[in-house]
CHARMM-style PDB file with segment names, atoms N, HN, CA, C and O in Angstrom:
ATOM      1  N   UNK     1       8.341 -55.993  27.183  1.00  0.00      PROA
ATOM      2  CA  UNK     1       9.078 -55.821  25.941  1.00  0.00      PROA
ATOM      3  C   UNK     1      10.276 -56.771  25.961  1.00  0.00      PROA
ATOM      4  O   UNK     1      10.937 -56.994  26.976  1.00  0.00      PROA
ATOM      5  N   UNK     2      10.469 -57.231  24.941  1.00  0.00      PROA
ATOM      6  HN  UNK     2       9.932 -57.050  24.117  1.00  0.00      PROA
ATOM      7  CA  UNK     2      11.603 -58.398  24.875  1.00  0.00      PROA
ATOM      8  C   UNK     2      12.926 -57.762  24.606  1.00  0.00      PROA
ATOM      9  O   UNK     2      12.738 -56.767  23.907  1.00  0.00      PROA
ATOM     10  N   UNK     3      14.145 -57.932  24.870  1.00  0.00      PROA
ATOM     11  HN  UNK     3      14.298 -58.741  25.437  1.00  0.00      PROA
ATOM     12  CA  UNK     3      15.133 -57.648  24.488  1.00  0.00      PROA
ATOM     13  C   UNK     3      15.549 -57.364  23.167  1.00  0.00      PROA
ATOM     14  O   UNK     3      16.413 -56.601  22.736  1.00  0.00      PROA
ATOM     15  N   UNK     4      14.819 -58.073  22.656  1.00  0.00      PROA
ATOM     16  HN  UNK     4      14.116 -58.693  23.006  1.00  0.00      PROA
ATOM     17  CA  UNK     4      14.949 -57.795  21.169  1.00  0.00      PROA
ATOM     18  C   UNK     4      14.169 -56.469  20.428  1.00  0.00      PROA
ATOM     19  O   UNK     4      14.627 -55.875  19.452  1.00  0.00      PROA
ATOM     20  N   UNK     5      12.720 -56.098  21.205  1.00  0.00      PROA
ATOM     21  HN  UNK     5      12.348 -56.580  21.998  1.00  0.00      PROA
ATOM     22  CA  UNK     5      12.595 -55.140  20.798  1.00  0.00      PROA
ATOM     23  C   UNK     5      12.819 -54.130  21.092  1.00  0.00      PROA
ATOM     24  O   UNK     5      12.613 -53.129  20.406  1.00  0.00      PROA
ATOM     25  N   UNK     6      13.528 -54.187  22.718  1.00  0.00      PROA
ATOM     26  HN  UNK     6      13.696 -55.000  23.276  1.00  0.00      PROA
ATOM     27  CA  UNK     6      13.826 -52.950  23.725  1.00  0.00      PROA
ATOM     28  C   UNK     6      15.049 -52.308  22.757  1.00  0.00      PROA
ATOM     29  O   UNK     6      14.996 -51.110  22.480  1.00  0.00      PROA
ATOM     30  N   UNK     7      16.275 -53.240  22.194  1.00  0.00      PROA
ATOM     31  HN  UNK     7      16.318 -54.213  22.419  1.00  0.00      PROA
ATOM     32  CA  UNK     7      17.152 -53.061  21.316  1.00  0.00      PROA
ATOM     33  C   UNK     7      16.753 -52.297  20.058  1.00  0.00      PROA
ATOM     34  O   UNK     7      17.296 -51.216  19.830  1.00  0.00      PROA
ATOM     35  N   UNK     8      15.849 -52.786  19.239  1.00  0.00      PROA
ATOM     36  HN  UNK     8      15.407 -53.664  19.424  1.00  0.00      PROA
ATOM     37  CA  UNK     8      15.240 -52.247  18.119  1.00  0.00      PROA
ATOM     38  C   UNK     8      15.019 -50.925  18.196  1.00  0.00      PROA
ATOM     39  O   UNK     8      15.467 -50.110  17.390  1.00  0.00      PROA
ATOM     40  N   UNK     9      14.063 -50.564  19.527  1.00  0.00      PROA
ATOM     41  HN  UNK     9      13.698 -51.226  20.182  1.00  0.00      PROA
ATOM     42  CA  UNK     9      13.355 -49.185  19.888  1.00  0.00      PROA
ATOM     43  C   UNK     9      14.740 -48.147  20.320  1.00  0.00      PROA
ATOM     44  O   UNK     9      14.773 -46.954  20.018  1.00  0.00      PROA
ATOM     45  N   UNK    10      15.748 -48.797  21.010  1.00  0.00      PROA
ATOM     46  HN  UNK    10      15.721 -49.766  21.256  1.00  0.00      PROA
ATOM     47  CA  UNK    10      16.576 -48.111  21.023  1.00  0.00      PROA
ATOM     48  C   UNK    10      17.801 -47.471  19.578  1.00  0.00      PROA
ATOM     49  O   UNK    10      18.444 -46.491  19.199  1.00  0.00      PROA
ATOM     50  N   UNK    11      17.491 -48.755  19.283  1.00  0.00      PROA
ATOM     51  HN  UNK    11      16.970 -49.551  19.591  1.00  0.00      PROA
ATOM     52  CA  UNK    11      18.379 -47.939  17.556  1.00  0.00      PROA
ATOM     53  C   UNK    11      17.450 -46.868  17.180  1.00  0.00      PROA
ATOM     54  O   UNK    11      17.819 -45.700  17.293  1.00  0.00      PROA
ATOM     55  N   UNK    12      16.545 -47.089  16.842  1.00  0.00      PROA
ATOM     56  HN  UNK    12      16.245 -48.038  16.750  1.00  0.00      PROA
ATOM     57  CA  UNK    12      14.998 -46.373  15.840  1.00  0.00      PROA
ATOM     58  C   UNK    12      15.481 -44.909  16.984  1.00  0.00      PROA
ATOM     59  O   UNK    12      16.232 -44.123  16.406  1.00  0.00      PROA
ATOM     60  N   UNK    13      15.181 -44.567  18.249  1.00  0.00      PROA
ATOM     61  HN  UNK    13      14.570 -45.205  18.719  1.00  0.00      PROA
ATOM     62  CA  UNK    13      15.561 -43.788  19.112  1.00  0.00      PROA
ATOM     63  C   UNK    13      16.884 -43.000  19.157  1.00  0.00      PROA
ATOM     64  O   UNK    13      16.897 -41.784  18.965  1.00  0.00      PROA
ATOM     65  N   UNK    14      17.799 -43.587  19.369  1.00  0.00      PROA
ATOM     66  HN  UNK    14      17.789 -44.574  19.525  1.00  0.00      PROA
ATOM     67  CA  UNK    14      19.776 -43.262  19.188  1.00  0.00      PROA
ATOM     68  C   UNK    14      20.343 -43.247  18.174  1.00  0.00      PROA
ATOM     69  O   UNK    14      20.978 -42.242  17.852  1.00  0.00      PROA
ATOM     70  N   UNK    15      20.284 -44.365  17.359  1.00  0.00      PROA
ATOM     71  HN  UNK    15      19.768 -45.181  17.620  1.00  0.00      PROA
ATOM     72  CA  UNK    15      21.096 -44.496  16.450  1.00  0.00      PROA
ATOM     73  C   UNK    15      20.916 -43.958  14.371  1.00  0.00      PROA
ATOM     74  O   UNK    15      21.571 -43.998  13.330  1.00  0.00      PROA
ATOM     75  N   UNK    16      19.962 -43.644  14.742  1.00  0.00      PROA
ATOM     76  HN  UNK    16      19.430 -43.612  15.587  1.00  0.00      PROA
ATOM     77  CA  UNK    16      19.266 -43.976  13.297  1.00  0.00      PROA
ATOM     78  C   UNK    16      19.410 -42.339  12.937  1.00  0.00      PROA
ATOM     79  O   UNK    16      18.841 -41.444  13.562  1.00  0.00      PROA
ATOM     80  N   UNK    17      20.177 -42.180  11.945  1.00  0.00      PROA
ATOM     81  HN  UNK    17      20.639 -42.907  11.437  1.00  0.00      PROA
ATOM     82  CA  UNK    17      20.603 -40.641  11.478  1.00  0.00      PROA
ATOM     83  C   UNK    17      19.704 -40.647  10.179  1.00  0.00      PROA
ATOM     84  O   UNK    17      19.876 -41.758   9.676  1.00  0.00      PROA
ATOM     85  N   UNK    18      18.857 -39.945   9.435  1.00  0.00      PROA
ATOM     86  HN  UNK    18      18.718 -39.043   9.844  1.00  0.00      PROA
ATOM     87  CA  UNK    18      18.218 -39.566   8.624  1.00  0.00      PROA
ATOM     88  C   UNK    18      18.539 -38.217   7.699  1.00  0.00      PROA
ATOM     89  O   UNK    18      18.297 -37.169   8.297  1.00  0.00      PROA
ATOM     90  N   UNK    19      18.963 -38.091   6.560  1.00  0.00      PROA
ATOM     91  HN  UNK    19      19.160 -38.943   6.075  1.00  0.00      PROA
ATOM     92  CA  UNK    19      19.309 -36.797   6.235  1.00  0.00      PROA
ATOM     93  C   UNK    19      20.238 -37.607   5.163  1.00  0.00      PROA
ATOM     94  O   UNK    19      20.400 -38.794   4.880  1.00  0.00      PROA
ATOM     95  N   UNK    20      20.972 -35.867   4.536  1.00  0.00      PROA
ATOM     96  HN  UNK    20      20.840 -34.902   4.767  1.00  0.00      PROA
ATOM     97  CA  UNK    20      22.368 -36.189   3.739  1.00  0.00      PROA
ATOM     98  C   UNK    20      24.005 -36.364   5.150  1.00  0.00      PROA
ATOM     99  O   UNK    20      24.612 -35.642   5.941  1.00  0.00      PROA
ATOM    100  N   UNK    21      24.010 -37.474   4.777  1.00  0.00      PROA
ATOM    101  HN  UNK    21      23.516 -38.060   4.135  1.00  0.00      PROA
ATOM    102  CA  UNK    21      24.790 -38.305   6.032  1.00  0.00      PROA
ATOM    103  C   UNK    21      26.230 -38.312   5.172  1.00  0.00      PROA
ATOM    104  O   UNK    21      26.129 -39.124   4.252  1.00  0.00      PROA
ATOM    105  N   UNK    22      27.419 -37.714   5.191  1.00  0.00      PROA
ATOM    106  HN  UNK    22      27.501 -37.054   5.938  1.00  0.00      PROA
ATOM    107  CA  UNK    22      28.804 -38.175   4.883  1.00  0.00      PROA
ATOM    108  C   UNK    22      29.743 -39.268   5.468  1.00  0.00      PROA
ATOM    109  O   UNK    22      30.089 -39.005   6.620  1.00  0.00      PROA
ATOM    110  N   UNK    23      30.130 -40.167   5.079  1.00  0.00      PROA
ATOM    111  HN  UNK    23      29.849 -40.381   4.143  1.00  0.00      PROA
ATOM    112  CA  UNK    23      30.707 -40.975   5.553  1.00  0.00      PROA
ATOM    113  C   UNK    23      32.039 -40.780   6.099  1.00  0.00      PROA
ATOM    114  O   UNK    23      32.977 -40.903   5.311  1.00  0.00      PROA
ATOM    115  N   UNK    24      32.266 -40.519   7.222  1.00  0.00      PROA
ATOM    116  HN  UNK    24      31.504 -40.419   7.862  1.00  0.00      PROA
ATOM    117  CA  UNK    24      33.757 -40.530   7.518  1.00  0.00      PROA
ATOM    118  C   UNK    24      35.271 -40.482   6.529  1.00  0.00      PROA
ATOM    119  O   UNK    24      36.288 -39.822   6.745  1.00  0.00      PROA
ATOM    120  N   UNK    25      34.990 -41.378   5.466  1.00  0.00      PROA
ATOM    121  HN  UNK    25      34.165 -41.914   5.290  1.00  0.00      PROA
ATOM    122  CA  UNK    25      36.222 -41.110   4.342  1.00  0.00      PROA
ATOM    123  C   UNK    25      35.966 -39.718   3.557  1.00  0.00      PROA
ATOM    124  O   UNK    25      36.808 -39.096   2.909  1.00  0.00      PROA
ATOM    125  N   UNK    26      34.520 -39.348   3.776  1.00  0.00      PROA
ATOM    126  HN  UNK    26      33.836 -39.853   4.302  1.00  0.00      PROA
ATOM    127  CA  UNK    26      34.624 -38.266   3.003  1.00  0.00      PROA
ATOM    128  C   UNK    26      33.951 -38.025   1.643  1.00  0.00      PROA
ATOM    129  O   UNK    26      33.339 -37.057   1.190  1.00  0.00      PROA
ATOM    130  N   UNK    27      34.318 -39.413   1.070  1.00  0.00      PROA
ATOM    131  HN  UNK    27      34.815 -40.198   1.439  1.00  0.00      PROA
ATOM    132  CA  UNK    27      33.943 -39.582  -0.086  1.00  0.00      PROA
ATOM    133  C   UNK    27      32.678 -40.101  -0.715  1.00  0.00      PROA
ATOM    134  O   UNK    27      32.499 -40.153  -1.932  1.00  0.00      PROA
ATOM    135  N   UNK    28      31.683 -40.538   0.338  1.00  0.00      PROA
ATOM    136  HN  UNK    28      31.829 -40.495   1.327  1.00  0.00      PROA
ATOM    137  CA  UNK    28      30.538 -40.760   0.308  1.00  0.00      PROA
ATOM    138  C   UNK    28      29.525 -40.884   0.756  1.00  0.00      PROA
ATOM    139  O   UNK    28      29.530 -41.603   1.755  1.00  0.00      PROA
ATOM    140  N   UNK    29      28.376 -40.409   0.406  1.00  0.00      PROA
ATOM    141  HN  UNK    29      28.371 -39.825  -0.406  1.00  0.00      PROA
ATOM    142  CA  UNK    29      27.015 -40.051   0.909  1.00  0.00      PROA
ATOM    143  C   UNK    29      25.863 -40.913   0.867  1.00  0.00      PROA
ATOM    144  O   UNK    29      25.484 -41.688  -0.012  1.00  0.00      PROA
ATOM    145  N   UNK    30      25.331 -40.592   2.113  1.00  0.00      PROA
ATOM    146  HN  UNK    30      25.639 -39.963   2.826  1.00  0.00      PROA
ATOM    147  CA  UNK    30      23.709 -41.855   2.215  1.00  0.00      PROA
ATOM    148  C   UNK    30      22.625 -40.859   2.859  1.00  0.00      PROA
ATOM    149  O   UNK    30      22.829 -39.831   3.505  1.00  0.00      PROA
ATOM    150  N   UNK    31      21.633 -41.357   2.560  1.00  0.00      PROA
ATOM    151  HN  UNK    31      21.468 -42.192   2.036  1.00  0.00      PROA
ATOM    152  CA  UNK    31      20.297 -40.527   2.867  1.00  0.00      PROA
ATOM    153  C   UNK    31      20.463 -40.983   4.554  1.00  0.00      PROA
ATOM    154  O   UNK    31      19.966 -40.234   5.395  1.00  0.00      PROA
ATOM    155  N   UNK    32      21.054 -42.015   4.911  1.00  0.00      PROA
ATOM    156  HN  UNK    32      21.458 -42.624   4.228  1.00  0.00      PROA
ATOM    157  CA  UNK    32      20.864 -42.584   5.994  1.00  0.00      PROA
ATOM    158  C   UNK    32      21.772 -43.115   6.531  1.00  0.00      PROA
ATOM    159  O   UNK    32      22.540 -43.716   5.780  1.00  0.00      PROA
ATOM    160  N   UNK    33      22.164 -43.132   8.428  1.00  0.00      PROA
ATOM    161  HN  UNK    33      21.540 -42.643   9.039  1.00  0.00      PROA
ATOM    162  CA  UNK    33      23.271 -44.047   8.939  1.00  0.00      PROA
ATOM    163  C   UNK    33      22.735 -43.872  10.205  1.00  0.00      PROA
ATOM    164  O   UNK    33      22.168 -43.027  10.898  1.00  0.00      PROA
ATOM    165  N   UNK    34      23.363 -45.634  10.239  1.00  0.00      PROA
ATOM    166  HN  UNK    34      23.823 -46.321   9.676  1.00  0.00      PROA
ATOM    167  CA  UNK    34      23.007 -46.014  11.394  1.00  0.00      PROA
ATOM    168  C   UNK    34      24.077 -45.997  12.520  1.00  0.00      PROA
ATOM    169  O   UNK    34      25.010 -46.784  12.365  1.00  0.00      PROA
ATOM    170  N   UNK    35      24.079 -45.549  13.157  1.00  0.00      PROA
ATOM    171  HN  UNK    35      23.321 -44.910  13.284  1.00  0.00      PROA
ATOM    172  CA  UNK    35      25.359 -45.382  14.787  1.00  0.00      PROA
ATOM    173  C   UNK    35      25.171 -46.035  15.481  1.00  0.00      PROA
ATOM    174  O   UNK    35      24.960 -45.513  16.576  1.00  0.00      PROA
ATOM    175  N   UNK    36      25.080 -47.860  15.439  1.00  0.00      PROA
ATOM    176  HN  UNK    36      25.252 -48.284  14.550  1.00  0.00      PROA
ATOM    177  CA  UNK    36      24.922 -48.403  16.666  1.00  0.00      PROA
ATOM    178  C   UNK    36      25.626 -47.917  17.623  1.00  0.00      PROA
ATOM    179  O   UNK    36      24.972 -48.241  18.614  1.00  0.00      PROA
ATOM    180  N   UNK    37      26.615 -47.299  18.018  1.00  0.00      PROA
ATOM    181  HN  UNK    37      27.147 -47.036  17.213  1.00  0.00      PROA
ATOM    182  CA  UNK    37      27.587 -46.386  19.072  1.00  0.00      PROA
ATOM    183  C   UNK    37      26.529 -45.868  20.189  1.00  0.00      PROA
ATOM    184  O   UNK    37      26.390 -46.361  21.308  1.00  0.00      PROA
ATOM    185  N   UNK    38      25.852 -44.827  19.677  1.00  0.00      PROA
ATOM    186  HN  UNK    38      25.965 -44.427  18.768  1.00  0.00      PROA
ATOM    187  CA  UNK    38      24.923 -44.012  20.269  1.00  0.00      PROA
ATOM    188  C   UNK    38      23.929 -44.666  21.149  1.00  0.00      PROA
ATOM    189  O   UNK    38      23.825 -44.258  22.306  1.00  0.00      PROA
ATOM    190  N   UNK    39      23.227 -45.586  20.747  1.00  0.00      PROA
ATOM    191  HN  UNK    39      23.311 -45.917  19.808  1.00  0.00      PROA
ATOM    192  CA  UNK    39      22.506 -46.956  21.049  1.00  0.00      PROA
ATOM    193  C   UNK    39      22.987 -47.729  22.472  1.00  0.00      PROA
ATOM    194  O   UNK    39      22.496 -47.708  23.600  1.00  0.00      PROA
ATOM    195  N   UNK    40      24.398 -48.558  21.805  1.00  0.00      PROA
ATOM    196  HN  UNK    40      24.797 -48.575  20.888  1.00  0.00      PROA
ATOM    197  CA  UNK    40      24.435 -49.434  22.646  1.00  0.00      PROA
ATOM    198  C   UNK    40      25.575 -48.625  23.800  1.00  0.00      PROA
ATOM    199  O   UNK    40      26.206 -49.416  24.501  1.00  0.00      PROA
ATOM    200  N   UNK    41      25.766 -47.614  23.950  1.00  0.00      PROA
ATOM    201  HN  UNK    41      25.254 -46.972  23.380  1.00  0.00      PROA
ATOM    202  CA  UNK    41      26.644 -46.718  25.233  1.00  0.00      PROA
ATOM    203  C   UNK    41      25.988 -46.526  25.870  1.00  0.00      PROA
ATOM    204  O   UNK    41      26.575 -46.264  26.920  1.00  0.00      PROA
ATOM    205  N   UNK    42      24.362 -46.423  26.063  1.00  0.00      PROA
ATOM    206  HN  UNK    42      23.885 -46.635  25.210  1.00  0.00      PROA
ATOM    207  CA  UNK    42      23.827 -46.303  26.759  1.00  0.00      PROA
ATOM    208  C   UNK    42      23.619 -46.972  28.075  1.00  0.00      PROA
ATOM    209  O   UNK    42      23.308 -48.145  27.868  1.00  0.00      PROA
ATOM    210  N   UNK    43      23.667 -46.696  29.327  1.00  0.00      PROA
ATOM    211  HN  UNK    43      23.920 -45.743  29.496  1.00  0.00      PROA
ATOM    212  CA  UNK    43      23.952 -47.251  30.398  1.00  0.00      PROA
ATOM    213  C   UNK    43      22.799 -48.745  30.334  1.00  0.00      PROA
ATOM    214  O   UNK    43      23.172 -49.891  30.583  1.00  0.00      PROA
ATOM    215  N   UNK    44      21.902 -48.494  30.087  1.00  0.00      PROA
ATOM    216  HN  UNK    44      21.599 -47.562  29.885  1.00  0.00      PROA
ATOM    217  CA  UNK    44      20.491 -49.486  30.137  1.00  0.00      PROA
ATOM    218  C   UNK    44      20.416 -50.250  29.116  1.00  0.00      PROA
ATOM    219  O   UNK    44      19.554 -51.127  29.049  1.00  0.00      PROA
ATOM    220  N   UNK    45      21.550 -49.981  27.895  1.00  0.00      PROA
ATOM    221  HN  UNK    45      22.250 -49.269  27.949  1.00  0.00      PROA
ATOM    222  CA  UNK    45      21.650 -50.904  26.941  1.00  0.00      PROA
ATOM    223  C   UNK    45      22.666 -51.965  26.446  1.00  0.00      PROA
ATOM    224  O   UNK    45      22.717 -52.596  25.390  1.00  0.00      PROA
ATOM    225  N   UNK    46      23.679 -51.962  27.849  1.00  0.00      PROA
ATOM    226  HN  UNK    46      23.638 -51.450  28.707  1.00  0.00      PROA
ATOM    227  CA  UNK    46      24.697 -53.127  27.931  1.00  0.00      PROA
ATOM    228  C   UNK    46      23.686 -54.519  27.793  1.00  0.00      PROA
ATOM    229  O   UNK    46      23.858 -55.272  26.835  1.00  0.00      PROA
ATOM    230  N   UNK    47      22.676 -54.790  28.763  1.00  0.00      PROA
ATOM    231  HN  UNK    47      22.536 -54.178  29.541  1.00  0.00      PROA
ATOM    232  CA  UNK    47      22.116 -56.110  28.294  1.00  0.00      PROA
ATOM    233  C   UNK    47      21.497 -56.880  27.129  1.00  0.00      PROA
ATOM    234  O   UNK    47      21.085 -58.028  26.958  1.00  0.00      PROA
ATOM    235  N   UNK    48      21.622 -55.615  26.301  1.00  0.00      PROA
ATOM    236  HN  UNK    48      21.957 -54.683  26.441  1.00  0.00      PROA
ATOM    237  CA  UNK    48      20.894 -56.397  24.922  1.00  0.00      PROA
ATOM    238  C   UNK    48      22.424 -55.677  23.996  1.00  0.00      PROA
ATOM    239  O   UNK    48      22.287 -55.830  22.783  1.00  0.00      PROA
ATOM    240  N   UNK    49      23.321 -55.200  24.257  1.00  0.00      PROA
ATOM    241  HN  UNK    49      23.433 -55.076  25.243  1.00  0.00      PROA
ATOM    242  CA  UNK    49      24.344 -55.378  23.775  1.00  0.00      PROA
ATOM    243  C   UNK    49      24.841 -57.086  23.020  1.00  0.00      PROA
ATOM    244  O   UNK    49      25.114 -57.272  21.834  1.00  0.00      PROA
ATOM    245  N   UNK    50      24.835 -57.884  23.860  1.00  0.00      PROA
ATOM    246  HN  UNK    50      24.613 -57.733  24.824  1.00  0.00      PROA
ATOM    247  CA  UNK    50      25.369 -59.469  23.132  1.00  0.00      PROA
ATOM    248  C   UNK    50      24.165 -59.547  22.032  1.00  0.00      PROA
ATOM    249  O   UNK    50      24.265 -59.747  20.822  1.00  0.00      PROA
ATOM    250  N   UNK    51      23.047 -59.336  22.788  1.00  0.00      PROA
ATOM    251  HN  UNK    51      22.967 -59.173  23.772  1.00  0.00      PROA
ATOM    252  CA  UNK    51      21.718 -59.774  21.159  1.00  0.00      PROA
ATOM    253  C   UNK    51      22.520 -59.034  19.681  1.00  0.00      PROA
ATOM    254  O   UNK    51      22.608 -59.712  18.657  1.00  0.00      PROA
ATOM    255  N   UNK    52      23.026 -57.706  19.728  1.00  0.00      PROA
ATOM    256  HN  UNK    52      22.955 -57.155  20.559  1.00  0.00      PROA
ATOM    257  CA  UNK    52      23.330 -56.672  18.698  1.00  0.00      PROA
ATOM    258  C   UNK    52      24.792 -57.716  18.512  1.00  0.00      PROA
ATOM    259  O   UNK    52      25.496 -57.278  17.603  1.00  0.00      PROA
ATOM    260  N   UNK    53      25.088 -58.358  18.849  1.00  0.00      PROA
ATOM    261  HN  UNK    53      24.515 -58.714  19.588  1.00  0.00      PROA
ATOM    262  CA  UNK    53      26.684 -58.479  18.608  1.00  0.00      PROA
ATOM    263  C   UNK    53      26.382 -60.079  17.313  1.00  0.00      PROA
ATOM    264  O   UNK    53      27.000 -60.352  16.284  1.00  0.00      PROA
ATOM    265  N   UNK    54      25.416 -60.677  17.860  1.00  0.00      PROA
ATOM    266  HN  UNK    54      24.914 -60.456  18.696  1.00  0.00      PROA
ATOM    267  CA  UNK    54      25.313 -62.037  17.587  1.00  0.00      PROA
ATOM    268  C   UNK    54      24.525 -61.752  16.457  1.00  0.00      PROA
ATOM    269  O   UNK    54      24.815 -62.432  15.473  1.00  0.00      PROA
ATOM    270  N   UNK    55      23.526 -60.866  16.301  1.00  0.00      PROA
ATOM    271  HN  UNK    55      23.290 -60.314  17.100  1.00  0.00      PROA
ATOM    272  CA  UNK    55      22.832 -60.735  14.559  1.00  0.00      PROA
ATOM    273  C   UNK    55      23.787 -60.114  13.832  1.00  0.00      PROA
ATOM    274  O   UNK    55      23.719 -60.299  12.617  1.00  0.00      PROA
ATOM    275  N   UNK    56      24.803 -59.315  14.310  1.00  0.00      PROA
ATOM    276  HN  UNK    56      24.858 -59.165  15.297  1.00  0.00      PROA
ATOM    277  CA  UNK    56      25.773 -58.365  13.617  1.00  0.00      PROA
ATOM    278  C   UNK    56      26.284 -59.518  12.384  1.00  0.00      PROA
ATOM    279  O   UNK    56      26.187 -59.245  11.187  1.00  0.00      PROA
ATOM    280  N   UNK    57      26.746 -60.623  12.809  1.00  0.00      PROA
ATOM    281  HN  UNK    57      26.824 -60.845  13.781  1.00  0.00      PROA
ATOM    282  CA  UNK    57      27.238 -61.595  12.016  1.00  0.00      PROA
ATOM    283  C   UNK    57      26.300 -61.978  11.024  1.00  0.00      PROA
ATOM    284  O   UNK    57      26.773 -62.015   9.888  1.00  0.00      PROA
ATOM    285  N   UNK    58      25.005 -62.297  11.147  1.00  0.00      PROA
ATOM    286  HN  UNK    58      24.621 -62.266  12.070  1.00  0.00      PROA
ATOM    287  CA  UNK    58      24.089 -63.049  10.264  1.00  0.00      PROA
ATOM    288  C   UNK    58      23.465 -61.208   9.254  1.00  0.00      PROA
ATOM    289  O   UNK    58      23.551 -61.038   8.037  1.00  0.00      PROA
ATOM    290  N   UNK    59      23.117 -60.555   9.896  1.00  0.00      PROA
ATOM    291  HN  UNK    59      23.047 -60.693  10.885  1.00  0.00      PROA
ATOM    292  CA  UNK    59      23.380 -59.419   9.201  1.00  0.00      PROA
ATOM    293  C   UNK    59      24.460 -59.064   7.872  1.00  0.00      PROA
ATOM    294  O   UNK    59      24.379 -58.369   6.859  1.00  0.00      PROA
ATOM    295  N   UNK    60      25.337 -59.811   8.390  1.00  0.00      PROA
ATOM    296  HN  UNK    60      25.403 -60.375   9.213  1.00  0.00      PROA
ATOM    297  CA  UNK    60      26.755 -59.145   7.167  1.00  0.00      PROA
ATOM    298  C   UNK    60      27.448 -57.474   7.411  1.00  0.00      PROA
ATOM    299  O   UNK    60      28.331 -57.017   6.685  1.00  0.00      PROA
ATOM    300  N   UNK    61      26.867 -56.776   8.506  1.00  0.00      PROA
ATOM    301  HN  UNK    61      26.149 -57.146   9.096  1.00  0.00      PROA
ATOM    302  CA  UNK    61      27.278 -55.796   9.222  1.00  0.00      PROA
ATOM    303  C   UNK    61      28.462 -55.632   9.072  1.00  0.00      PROA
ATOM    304  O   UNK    61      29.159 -56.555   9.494  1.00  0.00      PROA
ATOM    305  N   UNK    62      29.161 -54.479   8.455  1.00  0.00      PROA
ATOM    306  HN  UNK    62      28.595 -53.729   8.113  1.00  0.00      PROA
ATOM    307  CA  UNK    62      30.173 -53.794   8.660  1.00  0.00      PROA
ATOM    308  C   UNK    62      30.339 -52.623   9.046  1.00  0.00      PROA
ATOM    309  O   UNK    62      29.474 -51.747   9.058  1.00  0.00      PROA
ATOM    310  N   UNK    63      31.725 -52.502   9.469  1.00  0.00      PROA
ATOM    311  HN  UNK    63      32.427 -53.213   9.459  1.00  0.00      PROA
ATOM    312  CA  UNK    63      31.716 -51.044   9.918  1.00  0.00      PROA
ATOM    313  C   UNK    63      32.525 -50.606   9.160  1.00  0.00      PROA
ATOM    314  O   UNK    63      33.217 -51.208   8.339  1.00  0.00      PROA
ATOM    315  N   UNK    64      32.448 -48.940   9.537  1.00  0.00      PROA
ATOM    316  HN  UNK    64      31.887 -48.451  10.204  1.00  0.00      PROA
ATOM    317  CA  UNK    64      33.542 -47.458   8.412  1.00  0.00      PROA
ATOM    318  C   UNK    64      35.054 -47.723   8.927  1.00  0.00      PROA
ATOM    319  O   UNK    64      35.390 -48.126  10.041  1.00  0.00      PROA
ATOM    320  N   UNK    65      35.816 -47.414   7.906  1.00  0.00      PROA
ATOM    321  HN  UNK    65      35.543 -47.086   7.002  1.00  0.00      PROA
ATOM    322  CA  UNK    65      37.388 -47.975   8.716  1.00  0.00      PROA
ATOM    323  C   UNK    65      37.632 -45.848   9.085  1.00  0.00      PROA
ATOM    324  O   UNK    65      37.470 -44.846   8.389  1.00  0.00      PROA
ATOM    325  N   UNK    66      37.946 -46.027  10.108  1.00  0.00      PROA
ATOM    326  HN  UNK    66      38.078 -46.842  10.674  1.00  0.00      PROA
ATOM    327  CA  UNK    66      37.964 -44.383  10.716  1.00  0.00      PROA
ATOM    328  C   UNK    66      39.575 -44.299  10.376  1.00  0.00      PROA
ATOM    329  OT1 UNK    66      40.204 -43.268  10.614  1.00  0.00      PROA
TER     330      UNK     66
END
């Protein structure tokens, strides 16, 4: 498995919340959220940590201001 998909399988696995999801401000709702947090803390998932950091950019990825 390539890093890239070991990463993938691990979001789909950790990170990937499904449901009525509230956003931290409070003020708004998604069927869905994603926690890369959960994912990449994982002890076995520091090495594909830089892969997640470097699409984050070409993605347009933002995060919730807490």
């Amino acid at each position: 498995m390539s890093a890239r998909e070991a990463l993938i399988a691990e979001l789909r696995e950790h990170a990937l919340v499904i449901g009525d999801v509230v956003l931290t401000s409070g003020s708004a709702r998604r069927p869905y959220y994603i926690d890369a947090k959960r994912a990449i803390l994982l002890p076995r998932a520091s090495p594909r940590c830089e892969l997640l950091a470097a699409r984050r950019r070409d993605w347009g990825a933002t995060r919730s201001a807490a």
